[in-house]
N, C-alpha and C positions, 0 to 999 in steps of 0.2 A: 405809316404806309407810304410805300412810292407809287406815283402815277405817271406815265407817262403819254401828253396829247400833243402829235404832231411834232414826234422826234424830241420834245422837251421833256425834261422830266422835273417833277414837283416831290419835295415830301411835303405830307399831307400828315397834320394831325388834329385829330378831334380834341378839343376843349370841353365845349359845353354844348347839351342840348338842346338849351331852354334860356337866350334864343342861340340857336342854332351857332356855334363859333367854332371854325379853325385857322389852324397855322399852317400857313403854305408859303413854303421857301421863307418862315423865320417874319413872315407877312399875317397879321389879326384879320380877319374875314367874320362879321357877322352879316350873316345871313338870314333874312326873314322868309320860309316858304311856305306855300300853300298846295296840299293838295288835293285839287276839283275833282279828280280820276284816278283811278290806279295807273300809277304806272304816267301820269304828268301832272307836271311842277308847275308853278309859278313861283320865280323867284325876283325879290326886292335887296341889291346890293348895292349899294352906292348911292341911292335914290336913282335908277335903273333897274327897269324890270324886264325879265327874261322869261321866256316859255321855253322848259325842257321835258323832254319825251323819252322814257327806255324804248330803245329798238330790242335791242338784246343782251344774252351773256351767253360765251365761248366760253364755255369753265377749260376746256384743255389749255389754251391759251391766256385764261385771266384776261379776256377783252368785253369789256362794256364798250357797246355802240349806245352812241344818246343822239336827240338832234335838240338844237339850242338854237332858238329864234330862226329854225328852217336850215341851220347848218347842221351836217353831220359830221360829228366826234368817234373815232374809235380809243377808248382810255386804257390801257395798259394797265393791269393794276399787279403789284409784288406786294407781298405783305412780311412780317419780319422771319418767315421760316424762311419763304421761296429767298430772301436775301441772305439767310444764312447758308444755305444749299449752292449759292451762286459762290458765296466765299470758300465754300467745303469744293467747288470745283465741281461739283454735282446739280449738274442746271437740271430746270423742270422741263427741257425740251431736250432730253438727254435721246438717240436713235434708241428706240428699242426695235427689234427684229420681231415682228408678228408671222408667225406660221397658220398660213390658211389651211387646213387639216380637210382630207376627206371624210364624211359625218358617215358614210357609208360607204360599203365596197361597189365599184361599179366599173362604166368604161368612160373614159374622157371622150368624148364628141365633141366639144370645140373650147379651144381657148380664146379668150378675147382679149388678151392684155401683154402685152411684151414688156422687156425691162427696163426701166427708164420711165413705163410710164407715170402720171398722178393718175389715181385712184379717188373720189369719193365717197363717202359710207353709202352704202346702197347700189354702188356701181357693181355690173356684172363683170366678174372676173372669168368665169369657164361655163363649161353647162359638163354636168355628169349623169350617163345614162345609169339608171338604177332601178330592178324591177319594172321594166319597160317603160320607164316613164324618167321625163328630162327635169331635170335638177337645176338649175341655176346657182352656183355660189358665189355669193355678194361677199363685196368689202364691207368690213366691221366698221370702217374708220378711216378718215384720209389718211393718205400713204402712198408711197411710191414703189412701185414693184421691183425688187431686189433680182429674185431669179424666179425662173419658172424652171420646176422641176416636173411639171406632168408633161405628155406627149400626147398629140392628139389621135386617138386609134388606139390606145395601152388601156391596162386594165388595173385598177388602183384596190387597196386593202383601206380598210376602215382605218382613219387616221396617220393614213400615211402624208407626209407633206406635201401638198402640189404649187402650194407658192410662197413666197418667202417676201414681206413687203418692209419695210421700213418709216 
């Protein structure tokens, strides 16, 4: 597995479990850890011990955040597909084009997002009147707005495209 923290990158290989050994940059790492909680470490390396904490995981992006002794780490992690997709010229952050679809037929009453902009999941993109009553259609996913194809004042068919995000 590669990792990479703060623009460096490591390959990382597991050894052993039991105690805990890897190979990092062709470097033996045993590692003694302990864990008091889910989700934080105590770890014994070198006769140095460290306190680490999961913040998160971005699965679209393969990023673990940790914090280790009160500093925060964001870790990059590729594992041997995503490196073979990278050689095949086929990265895992390849643009794909998401079509925001009208879910029903209605009238656009306001758009809120122009081209250019970012987008995050949850962000309101337009509002669509439908059976008298106002609709909101939120972003799936970060993204940045490609084109807008609705007008605000027209009257749209169930799954016609009204925005196009990347």
């Amino acid at each position: 597995m590669k990792a990479t923290v703060n623009n460096k990158d490591y390959t990382i290989i597991e050894k052993a479990k039991e105690p805990l050994t890897f190979d990092v940059n062709g470097k033996s790492l045993v590692l003694d850890v302990y864990e008091p909680r889910k989700g934080a470490f105590h770890i014994i390396y070198n006769s140095r011990s460290y306190n680490a904490e999961f913040i998160g995981y971005n699965e679209d992006d393969k990023v673990v955040t940790l914090k280790v002794n009160n500093s925060r780490y964001e870790v990059k992690l590729k594992d041997e597909t995503d490196e073979l997709l990278e050689r095949l010229g086929i990265g895992a952050k390849q643009h794909k084009v998401m079509h925001i679809k009208a879910p029903m037929p209605g009238l656009v009453i306001e758009i809120k997002v122009k081209v250019g902009d970012t987008v995050n999941k949850g962000d309101a993109l337009l509002v669509l009147e439908a059976m008298k009553m106002e609709n909101i259609i939120k972003a799936q996913a970060q993204a940045i707005v490609k084109k807008v194809h609705a007008t605000k004042g027209t009257a749209v068919e169930k799954n016609q495209v009204l925005i196009e995000m990347e």
